[in-house]
N, C-alpha and C positions, 0 to 999 in steps of 0.2 A: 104318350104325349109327355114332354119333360116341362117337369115344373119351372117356373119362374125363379124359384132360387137355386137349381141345383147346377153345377159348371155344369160345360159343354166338352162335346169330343173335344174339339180344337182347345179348347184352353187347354183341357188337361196334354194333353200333346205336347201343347208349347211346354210347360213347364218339365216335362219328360226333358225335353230339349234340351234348357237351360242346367237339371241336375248334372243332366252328362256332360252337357260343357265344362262342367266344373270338373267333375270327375277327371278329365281328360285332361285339364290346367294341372289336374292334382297330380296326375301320373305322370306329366309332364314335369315338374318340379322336383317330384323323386328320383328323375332322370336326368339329372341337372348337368351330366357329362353328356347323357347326347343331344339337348337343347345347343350345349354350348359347343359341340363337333358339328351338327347339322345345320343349325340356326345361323348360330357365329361366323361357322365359316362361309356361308354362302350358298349351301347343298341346296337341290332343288325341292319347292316344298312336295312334289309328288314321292319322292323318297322317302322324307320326314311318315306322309301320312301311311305309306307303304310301311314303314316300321309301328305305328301306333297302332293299324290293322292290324298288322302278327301280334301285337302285344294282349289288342284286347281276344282275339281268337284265340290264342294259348290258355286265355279265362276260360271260353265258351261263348264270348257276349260279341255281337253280330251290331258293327257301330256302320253306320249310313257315313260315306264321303262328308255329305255337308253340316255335319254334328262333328267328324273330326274338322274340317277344316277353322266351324266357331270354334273351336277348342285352340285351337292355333291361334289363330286370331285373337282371342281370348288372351291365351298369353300373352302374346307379343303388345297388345295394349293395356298389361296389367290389370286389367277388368277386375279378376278376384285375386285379387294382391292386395292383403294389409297395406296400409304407409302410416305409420304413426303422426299423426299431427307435431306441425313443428313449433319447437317452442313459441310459446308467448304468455304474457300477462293470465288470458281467459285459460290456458289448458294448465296453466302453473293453478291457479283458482281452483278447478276441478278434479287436479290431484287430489289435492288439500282436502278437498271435498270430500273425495273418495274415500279420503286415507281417514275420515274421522272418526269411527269407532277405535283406530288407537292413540288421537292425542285429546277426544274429548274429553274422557275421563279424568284424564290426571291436568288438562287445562280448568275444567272446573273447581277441580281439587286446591289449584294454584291461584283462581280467583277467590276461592274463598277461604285461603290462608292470608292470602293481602290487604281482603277485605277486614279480616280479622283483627291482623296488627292495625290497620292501619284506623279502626275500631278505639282498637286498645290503646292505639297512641294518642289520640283525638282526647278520647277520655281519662286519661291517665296525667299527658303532657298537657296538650294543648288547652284546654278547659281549665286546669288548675294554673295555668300560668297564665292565663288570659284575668281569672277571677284575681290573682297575688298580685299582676299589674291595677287591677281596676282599683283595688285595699290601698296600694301602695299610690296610688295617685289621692284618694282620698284621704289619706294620711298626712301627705304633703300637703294638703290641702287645706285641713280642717284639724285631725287630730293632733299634726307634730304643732302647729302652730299657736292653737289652744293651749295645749298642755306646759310649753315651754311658756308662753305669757303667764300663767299660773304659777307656774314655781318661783320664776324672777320676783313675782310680784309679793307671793309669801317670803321668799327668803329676805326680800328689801324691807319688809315691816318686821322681820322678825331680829334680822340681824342688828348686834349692837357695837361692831367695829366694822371702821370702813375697808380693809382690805377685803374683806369677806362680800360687802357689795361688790365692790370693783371685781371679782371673782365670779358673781353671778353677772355683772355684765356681762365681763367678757363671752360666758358658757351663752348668755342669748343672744349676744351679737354673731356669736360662731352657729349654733344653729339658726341663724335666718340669714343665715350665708349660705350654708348647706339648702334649706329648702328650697331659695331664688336657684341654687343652680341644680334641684330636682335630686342632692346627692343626699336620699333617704338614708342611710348607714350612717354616715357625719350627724345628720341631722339627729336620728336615734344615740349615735355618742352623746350630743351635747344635754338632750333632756336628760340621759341617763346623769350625764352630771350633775346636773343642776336636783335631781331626784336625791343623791345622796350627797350632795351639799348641803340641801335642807336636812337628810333625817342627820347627819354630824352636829348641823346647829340647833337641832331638837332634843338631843339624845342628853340625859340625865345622869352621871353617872359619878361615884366615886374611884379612887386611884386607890387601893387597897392591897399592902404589899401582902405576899404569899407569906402562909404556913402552914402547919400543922402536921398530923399525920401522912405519907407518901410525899413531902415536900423536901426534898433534896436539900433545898435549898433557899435563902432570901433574899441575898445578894451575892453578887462577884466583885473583882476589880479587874481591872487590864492594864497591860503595860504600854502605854502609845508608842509608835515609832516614831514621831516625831519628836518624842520627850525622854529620850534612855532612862530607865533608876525611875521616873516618873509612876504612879499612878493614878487612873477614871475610875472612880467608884460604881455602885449601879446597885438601885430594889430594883429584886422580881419583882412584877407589880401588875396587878388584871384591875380592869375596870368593871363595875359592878352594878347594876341600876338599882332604884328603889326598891326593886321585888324581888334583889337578890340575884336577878340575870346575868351572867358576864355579856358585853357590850363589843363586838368588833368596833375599833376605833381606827385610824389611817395612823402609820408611826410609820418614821423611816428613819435609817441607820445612821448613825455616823462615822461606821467604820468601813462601810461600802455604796454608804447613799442611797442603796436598795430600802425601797417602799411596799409596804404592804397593810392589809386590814388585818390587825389579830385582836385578841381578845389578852394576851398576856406580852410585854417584852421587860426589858432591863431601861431602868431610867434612872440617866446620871445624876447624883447627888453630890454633896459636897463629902470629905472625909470624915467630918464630926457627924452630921447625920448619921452617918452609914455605922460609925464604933456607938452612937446611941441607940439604932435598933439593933444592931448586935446585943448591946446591953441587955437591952428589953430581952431578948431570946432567949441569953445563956443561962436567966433562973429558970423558967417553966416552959419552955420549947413555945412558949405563947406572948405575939409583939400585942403589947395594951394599946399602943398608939398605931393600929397598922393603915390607917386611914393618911396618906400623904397630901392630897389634893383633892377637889371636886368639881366638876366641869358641871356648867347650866346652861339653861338653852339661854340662847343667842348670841354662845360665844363655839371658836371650832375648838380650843385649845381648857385641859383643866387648870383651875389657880392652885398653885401648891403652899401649904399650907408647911414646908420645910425649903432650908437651901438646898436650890439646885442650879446647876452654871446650864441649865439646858442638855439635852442629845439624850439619844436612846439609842439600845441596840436590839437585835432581832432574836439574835443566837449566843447560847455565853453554854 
């Protein structure tokens, strides 16, 4: 008695069937010049199968009429013939699909290089220039505008000539020009002025011409272009604070108009001056009088304490 799950003659038969129809497409295929003499031309198919017989009997294998003629048939409607699907969207997808063990790797590889910089740009870039904006609006805000009311306001009680007001106006009229139009660098110019405006009209210092040991020199003179046969006289001369400190002070040229902070230049004197510390020097290489002027707070300029027609130079 046959069990409930186990096939039957007949299925198995059929599928007998079906192997060899394939088989027979298959030798069919490898014959593809007598498909296409027999078929193509129109030969009758009892000929065809008459040749498929001798083919498989030359094996040994004993094929039944109607297993060759599915086989034929088989052929002729492509039955078991691959056709590759034609393109589209879904089979282009399913390449892609297929092909992923070789662009997975190195696509993950490439998201998390991107991810990385773009990590690194985030935190490097974007975050510190978002924070330099946030500073800089506060700035303009609060700190540049404070800060410059502050110094105008000390430099006005301190100073004791009016060019030197009119001088801090102007520096806070210019930055709260600059701030109204958000131009932080102007704005930062103007405090910065008005910051060393104030330490010029604070700073303490005497006008002390040079000597002693490694000192070349204590004065020059020059010949103007303007005056042929002429001479400018000039002390070396540094400024000096109470504690002994030399003093960057603003001096500018009169032979080029170039301006700068130093702490030493050449300051015109009258001709009698200049042969009176000469005097002073040629006994003991030491000036008794080297002290010329003293600048105080609340003035930007020192009072000199010898003739001098005004001007300095940078370089001698």
């Amino acid at each position: 008695m046959t069990s409930p799950g186990a096939p039957t003659a007949h299925a198995s038969n059929k599928l007998d069937d079906i192997l060899l129809a394939m088989d027979i497409v298959d030798t069919l295929r490898h014959r593809e010049q007598l498909v296409l003499s027999e078929l193509d031309a129109g030969a009758r198919e009892e000929a065809l199968l008459g040749r498929l017989k001798d083919i498989y009997a030359a094996q040994g294998i004993d094929v039944p009429e109607q297993i060759l003629k599915e086989g034929v048939k088989a052929l002729e409607e492509r039955r078991f013939v691959y056709e590759p699907p034609r393109p589209s969207i879904s089979v282009s997808l399913a390449r892609i699909y297929i092909a992923r063990g070789r662009w997975m790797a190195p696509l993950i590889l490439a998201v998390i290089a991107i991810g990385s910089i773009a990590a690194a740009w985030h935190l490097g870039v974007a975050v510190p220039e978002r924070e330099r904006a946030a500073a800089a609006q506060i700035e303009l805000a609060q700190t540049l505008p404070s800060e410059i009311g502050r110094l105008h306001g000390e430099i006005i009680a301190l100073a004791l000539e009016a060019p030197t007001r009119l001088q801090a106006d102007a520096l806070k009229a210019e930055g709260e020009r600059a701030i109204a139009a958000e131009n932080i660098t102007a704005a930062r110019g103007a405090q910065a002025g008005l910051e060393r405006l104030l330490r010029d009209l604070t700073a303490v210092y005497d006008v002390r011409v040079v000597y002693g040991p490694g000192e070349a020199r204590s004065g020059v003179f020059r010949i103007p272009e303007d005056v042929p046969g002429g001479r400018n006289y000039y002390l070396i001369v540094e400024a000096v604070d109470p504690s002994g400190k030399l003093v960057e002070v603003p001096v500018t040229s009169e032979e080029d108009r170039r301006s700068d902070r130093v702490t030493r230049w050449g300051q015109r004197v009258s001709e009698a001056v200049f042969q009176s510390v000469a005097d002073d020097k040629s006994d003991d290489q030491i000036i008794q009088n080297s002290v010329i002027g003293r600048k105080a707070q609340g003035y930007l300029s020192p009072q000199y304490t010898v003739e001098t027609p005004g001007g300095a130079i940078l370089e001698w």
